[in-house]
C-alpha positions as a Markdown table, in Angstrom:
| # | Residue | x | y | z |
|---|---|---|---|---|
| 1 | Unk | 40.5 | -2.2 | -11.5 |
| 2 | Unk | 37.7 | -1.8 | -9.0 |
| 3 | Unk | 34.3 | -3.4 | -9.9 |
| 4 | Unk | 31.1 | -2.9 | -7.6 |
| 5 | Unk | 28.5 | -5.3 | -8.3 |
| 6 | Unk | 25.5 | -3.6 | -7.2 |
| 7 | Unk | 21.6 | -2.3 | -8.0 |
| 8 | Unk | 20.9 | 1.0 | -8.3 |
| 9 | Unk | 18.0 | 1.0 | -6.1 |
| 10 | Unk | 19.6 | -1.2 | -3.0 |
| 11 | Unk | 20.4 | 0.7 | 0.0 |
| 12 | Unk | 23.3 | -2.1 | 0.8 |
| 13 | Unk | 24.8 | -1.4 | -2.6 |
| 14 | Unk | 24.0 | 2.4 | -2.1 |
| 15 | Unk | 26.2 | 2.9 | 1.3 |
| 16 | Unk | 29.1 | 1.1 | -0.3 |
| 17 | Unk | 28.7 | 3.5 | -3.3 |
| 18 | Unk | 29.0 | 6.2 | -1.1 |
| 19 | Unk | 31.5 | 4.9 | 0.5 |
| 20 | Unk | 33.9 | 4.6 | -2.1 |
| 21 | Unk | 33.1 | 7.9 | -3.4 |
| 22 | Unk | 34.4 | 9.4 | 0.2 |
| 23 | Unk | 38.0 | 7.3 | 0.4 |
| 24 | Unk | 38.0 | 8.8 | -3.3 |
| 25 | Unk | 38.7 | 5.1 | -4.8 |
| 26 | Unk | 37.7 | 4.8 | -8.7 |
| 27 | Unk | 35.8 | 1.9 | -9.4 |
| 28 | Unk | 33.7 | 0.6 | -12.3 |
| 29 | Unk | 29.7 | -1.1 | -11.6 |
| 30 | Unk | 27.9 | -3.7 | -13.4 |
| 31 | Unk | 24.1 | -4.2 | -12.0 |
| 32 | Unk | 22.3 | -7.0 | -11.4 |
| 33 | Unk | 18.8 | -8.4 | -10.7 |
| 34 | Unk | 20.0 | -10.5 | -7.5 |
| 35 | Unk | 16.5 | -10.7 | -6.5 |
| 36 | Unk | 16.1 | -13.4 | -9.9 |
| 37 | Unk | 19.0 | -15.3 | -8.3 |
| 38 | Unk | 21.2 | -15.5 | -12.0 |
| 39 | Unk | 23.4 | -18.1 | -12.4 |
| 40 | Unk | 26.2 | -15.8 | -13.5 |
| 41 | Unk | 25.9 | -14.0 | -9.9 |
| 42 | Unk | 25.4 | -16.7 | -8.3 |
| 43 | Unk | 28.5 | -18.1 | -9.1 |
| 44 | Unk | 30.6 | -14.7 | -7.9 |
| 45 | Unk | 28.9 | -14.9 | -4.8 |
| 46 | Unk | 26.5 | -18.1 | -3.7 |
| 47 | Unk | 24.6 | -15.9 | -1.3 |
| 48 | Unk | 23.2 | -14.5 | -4.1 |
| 49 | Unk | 23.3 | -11.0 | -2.1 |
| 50 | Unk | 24.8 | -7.5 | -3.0 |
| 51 | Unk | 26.8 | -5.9 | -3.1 |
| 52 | Unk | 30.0 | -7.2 | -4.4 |
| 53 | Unk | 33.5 | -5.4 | -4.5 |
| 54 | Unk | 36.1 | -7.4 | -6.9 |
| 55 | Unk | 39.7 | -5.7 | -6.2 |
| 56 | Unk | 42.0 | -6.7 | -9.2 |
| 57 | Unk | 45.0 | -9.0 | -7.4 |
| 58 | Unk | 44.0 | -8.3 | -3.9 |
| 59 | Unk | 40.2 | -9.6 | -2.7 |
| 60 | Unk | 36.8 | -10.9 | -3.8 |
| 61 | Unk | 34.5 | -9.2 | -1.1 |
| 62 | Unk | 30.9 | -10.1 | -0.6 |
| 63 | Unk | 28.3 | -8.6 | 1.6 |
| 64 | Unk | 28.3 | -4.4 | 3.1 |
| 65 | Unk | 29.8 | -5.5 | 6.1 |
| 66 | Unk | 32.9 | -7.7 | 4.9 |
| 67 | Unk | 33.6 | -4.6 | 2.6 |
| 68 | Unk | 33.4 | -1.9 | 4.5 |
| 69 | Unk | 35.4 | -3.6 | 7.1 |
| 70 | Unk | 37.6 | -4.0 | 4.9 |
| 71 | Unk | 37.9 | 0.0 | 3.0 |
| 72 | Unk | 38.2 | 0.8 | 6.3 |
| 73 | Unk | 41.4 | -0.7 | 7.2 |
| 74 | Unk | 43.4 | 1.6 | 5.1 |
| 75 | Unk | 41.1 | 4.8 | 4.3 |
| 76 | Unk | 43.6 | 6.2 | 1.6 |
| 77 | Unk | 43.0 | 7.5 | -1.3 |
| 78 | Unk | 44.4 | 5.9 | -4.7 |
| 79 | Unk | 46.8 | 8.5 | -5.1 |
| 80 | Unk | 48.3 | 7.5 | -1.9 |
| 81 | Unk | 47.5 | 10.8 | 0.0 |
| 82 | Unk | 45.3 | 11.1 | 3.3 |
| 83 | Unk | 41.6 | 12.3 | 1.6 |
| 84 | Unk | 39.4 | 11.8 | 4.7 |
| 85 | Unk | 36.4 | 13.1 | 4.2 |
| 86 | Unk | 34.3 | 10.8 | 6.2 |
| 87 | Unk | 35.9 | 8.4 | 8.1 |
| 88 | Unk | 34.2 | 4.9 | 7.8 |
| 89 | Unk | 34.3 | 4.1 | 12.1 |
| 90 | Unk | 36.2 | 7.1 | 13.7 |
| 91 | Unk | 36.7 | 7.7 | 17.3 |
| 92 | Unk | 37.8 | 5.0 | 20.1 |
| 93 | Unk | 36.9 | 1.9 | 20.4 |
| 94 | Unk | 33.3 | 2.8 | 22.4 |
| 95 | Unk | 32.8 | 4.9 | 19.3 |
| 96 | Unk | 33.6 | 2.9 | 16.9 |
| 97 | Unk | 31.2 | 0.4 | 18.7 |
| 98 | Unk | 27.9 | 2.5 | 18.0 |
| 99 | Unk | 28.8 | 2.9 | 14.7 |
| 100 | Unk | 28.8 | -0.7 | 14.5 |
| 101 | Unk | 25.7 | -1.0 | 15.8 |
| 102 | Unk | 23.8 | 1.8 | 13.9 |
| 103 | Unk | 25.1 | 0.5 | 10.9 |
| 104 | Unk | 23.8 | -3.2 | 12.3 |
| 105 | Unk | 20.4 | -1.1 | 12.9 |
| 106 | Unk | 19.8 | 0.5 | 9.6 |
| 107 | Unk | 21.3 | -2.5 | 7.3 |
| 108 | Unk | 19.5 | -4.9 | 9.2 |
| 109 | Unk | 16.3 | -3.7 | 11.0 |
| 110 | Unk | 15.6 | -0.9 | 8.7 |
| 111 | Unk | 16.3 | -2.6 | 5.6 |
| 112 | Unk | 13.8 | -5.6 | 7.2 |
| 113 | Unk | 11.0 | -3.2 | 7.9 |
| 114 | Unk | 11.0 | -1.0 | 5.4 |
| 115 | Unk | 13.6 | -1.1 | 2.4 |
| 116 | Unk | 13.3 | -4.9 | 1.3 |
| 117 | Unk | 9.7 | -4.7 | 1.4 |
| 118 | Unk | 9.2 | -1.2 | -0.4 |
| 119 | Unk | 11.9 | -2.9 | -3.4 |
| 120 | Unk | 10.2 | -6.3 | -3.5 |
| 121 | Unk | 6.5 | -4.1 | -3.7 |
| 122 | Unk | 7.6 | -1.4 | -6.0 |
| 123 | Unk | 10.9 | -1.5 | -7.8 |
| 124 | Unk | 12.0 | -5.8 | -8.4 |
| 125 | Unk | 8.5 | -6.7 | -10.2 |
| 126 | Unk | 8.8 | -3.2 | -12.1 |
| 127 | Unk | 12.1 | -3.8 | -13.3 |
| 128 | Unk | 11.6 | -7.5 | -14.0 |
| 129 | Unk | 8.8 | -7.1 | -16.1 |
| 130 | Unk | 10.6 | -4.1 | -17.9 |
| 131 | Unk | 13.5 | -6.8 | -18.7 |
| 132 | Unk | 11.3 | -9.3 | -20.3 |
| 133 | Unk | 8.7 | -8.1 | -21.7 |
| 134 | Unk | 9.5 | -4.1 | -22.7 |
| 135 | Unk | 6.6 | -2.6 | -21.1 |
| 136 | Unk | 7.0 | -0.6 | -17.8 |
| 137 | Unk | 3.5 | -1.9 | -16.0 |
| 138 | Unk | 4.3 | -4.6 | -13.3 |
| 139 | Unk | 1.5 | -5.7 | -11.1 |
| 140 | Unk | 0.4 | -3.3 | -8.2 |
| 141 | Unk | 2.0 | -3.0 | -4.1 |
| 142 | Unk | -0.3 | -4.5 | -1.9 |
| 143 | Unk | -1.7 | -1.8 | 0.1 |
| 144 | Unk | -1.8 | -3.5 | 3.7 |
| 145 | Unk | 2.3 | -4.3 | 3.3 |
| 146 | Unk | 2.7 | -0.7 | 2.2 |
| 147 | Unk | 0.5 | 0.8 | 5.6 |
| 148 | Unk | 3.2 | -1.5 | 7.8 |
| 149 | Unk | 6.1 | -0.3 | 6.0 |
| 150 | Unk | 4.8 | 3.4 | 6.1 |
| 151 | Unk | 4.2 | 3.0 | 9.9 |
| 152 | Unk | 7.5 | 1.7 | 10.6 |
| 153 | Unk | 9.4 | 4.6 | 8.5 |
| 154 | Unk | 7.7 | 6.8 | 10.6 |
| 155 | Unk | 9.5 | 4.9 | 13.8 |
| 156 | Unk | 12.8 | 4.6 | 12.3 |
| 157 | Unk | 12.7 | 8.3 | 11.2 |
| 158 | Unk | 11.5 | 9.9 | 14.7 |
| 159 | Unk | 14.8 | 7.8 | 16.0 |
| 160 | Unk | 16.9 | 9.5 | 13.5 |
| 161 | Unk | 15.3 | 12.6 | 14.7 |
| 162 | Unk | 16.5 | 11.7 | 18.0 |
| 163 | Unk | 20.1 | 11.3 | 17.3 |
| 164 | Unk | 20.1 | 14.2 | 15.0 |
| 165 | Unk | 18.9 | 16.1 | 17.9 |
| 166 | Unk | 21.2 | 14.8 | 20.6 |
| 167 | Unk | 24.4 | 14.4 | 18.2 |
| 168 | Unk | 26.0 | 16.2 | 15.6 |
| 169 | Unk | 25.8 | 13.1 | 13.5 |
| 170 | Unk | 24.3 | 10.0 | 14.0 |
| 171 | Unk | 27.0 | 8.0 | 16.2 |
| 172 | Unk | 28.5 | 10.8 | 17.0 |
| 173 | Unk | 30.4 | 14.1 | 16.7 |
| 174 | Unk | 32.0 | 12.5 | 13.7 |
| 175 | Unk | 30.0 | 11.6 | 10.2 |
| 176 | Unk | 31.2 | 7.9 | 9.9 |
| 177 | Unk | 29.6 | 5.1 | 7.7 |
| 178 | Unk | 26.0 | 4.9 | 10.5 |
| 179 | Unk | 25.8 | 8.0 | 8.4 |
| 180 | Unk | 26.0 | 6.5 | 4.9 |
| 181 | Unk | 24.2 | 3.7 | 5.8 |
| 182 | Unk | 21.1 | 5.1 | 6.9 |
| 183 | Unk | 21.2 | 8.0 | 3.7 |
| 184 | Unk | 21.3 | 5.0 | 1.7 |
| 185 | Unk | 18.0 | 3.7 | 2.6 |
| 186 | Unk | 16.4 | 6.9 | 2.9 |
| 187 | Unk | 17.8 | 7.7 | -0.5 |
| 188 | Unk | 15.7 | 4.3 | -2.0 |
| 189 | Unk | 12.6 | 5.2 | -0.5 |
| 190 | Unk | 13.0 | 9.2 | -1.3 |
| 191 | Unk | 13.3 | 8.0 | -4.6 |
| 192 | Unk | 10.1 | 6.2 | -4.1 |
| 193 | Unk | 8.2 | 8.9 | -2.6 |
| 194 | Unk | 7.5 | 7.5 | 0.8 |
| 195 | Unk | 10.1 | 9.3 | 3.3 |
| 196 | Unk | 7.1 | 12.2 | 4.8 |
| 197 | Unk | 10.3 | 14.7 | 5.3 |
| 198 | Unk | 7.6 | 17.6 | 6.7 |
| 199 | Unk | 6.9 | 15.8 | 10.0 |
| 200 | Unk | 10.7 | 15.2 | 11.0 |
| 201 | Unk | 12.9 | 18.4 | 10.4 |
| 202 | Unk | 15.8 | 17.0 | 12.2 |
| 203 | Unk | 16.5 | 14.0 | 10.0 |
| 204 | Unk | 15.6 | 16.2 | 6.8 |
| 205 | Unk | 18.3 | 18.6 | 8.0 |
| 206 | Unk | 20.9 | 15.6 | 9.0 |
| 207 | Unk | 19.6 | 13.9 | 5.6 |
| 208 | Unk | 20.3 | 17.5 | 3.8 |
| 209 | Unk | 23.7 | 17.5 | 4.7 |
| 210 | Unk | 24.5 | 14.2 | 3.6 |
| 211 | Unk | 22.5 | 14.7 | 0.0 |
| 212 | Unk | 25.1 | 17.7 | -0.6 |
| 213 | Unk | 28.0 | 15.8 | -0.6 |
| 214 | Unk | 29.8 | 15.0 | -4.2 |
| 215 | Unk | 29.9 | 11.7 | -2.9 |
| 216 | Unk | 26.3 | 11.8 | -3.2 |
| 217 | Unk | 25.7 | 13.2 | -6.8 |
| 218 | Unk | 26.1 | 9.7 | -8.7 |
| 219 | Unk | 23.2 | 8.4 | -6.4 |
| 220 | Unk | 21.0 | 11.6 | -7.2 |
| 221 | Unk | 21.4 | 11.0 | -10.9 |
| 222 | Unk | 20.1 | 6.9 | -10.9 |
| 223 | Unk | 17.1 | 6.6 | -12.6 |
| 224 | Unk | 14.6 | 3.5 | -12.9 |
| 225 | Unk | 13.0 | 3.2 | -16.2 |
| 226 | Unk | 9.4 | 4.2 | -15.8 |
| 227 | Unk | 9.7 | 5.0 | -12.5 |
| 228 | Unk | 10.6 | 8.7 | -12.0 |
| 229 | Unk | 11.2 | 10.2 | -8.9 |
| 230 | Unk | 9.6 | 13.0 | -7.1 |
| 231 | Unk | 11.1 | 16.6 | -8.1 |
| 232 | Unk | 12.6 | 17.4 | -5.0 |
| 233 | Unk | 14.5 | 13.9 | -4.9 |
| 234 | Unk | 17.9 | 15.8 | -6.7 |
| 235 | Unk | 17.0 | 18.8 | -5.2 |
| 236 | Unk | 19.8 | 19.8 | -2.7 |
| 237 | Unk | 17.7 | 22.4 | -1.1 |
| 238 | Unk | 14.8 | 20.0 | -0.8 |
């Protein structure tokens, strides 16, 4: 047994999602609040970060990085079979190095600028209050953190534009996990309303191919009670 330990709204736990999903390996997910620190999760891993991947007999993996890493060293499917569909770091080693660092750019500076902020504004005090008190109002964003966060989507998406535009995918000629990992904070913050997809056609189009994957179809479906997403969010001709 596989077991993700995830959010449905974290892009970390998102790109690992989608990641399983392309080495087609089966796996089960339990959610938690990681952002209230529990005990319970704190205790499987004292970071108190997600996401988690719990192989049955074989590893206890915390953090995107150490579990990607590790998928990656043996991209087969359960059955046994080569079922590459995307590769997690394909190419040579000076390939495989700017994957490496777009994933560092996206799951790091991305996720500071605009992902953590845009959760800890709209989604964690939503889905906190919803736990513990039944109601679906949480206390409003605060308007100058959203302008900052707004601002700096528009930077990371004209450099996505750029890559799009100079590569067939983001690293590369080859999709490879950059790929995933920047779909899976664009995913969060689609989901949210606040990617402005009409003033940067060449990451819509990279972002279009991604979203039609069947890897993709289990993130398309997540909903956040009270918190419904724009129409075109599932749409795959968005």
């Amino acid at each position: 047994m596989t077991r993700l330990t995830h959010f449905r709204l974290c892009p970390l736990s998102r790109s690992i999602r989608l990641a399983l999903g392309e080495l087609d390996i089966a796996f089960e997910m339990v959610e938690e609040r990681a952002w209230e620190w529990p005990a319970s999760f704190l205790t499987l891993n004292p970071a108190g970060e997600l996401p988690v991947l719990e192989i049955q007999g074989e590893a206890l993996l915390c953090g995107v990085y150490s579990i990607v890493e590790y998928l990656a060293e043996n991209e087969l499917g359960e059955a046994g079979q080569e079922r590459r569909r995307i590769r997690m770091f394909p190419g040579t080693r000076d390939e495989r190095a700017e994957v490496r660092r777009l994933v560092d750019w996206f799951h790091r500076k991305l996720d500071r600028e605009v992902s953590r902020e845009l959760m800890a504004q709209k989604v964690h005090p939503q889905v906190s209050r919803l736990a513990s008190l039944g109601t679906t109002a949480g206390p409003a964003p605060d308007p100058s953190v959203l302008r900052a966060v707004r601002a700096n989507m528009r930077q990371h998406l004209a450099y996505i534009d750029f890559l799009s535009e100079q590569r067939r995918w983001l690293a590369g000629e080859a999709p490879s996990f950059a790929d995933l990992a920047a779909a899976s904070h664009l995913s969060c913050a689609d989901y949210l309303g606040e990617v402005p997809w009409q003033n940067h056609p060449a990451a819509k189009a990279w972002y279009s191919r991604l979203k039609s994957r069947p890897s993709f179809r289990p993130l398309l479906a997540d909903r956040i009670p009270g918190m419904a997403p724009p129409p075109h969010y599932a749409d795959l001709d968005f």
